[in-house]
BAKE-373185 format. One record per residue: x, y, z of N, C-alpha, C in turn; residue in three letters. Coordinates in steps of 0.02 Angstrom, whole numbers, plus 32768, in hexadecimal, padded with zeros to 4 digits. Example, Ala and Ser with C-alpha at 12.3 -4.5 7.8 and 13.67 -1.06 7.14 Angstrom:
BEGIN
82947EE4818682677F1F818682947F5B8186ALA/82827F90816282AC7FCB816582858002818ASER/
***
This chain:
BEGIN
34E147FDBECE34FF483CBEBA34E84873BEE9UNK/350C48A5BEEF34FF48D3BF1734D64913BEFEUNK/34AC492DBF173484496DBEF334B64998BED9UNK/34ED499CBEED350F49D9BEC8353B49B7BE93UNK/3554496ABE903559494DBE633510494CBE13UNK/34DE494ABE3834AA4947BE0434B549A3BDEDUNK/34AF49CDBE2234934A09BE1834DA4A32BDD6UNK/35004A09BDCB35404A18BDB835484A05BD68UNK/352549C1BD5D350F49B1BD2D34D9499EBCFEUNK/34DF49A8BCA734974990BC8F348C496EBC8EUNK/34544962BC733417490CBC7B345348EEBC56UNK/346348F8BC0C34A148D9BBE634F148CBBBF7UNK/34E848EEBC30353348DDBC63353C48A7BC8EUNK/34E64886BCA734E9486FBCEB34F94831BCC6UNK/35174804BCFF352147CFBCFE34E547A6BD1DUNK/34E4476DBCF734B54732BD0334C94714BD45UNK/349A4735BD9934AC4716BDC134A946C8BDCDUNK/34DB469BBDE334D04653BDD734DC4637BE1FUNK/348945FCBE41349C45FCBE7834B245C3BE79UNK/34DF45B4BEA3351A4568BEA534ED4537BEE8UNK/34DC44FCBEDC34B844C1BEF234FC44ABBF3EUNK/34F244A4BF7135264487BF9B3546445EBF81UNK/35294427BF6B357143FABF5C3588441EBF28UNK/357C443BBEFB35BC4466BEC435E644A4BEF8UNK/35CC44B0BF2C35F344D5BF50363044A4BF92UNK/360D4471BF9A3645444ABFC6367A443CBF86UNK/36544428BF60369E43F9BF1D36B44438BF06UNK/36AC4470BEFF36EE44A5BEF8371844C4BF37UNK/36ED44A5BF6E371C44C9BFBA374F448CBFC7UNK/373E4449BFB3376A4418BFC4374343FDC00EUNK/370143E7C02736E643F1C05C36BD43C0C042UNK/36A943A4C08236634378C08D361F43B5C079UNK/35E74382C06135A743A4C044359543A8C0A0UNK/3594438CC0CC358643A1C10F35A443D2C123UNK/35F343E4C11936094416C13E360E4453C113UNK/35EF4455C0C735D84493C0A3359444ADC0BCUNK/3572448AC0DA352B4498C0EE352644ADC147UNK/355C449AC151357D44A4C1AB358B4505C1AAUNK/35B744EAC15D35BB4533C17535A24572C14BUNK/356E455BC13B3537456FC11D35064595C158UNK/35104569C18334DA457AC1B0350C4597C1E2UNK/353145A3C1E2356245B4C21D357D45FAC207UNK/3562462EC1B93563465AC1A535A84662C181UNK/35DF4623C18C36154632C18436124644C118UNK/35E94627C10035E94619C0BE35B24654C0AFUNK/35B84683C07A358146B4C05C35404683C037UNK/3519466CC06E34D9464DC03E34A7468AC03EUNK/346A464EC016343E4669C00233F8462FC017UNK/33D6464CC02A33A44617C03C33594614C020UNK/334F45E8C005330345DBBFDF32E345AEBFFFUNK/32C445B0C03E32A545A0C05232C2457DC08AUNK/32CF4525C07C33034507C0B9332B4516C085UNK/334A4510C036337A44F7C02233AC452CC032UNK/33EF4515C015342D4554C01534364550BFF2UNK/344E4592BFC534834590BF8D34A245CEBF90UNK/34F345D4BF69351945FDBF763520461FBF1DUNK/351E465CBF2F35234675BEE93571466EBEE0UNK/3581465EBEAB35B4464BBE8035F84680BE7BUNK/35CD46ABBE77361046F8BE6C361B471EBEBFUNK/35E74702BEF335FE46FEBF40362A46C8BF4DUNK/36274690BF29364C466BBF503687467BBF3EUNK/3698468ABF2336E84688BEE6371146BCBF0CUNK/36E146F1BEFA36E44741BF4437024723BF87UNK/36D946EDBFA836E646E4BFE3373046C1BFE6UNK/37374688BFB937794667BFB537BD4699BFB0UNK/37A746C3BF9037D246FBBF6A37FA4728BFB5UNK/37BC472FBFCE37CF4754BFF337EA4732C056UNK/37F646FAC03C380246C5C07637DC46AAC09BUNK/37954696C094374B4684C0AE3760469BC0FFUNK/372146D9C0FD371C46F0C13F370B46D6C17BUNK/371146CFC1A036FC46A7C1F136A646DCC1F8UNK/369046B8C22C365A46F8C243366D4718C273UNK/364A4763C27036624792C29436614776C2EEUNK/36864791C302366A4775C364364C47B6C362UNK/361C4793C38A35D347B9C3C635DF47BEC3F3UNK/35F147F1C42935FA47EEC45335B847C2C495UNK/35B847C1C4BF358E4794C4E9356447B9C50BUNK/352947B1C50E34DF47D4C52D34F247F5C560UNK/34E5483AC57C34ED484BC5BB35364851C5CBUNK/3559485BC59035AC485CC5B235CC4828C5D4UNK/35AC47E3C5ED35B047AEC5F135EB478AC5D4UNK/361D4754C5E3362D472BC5C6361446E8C5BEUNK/360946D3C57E35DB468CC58936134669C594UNK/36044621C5B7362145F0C5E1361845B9C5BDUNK/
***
């Protein structure tokens, strides 16, 4: 949730954040448990990280589907450079 999501509501408003395990996030994307964790690490997916593990909060992911799962931003290349 976002601070102005919290800052917006009471303790009795908030919702019970719930974090989603990879494979419950591949078996609702329709995806291999490898390529939920691919792109896990590839930023394409809103995780969350506890330590090595991942998990995706539940009301991000839904957000992200919702909103057509975003690509990652391009970076442009060091020094104005094009990488090769």
């Amino acid at each position: 949730m976002s601070n102005l999501l919290l800052n917006e509501t009471t303790p009795a408003e908030r919702v019970h954040i719930r974090l989603l395990h990879m494979d419950d996030v591949a078996q609702r994307l329709g995806v291999s448990l490898q390529r939920a964790y691919e792109m896990g690490r590839q930023g394409i997916l809103p995780i969350v990280r506890m330590g090595r593990q991942m998990r995706v909060e539940e009301h991000l992911l839904i957000e992200w589907i919702e909103s057509g799962g975003k690509m990652l931003p391009v970076t442009p290349p060091r020094n104005g450079k094009k990488s090769s």
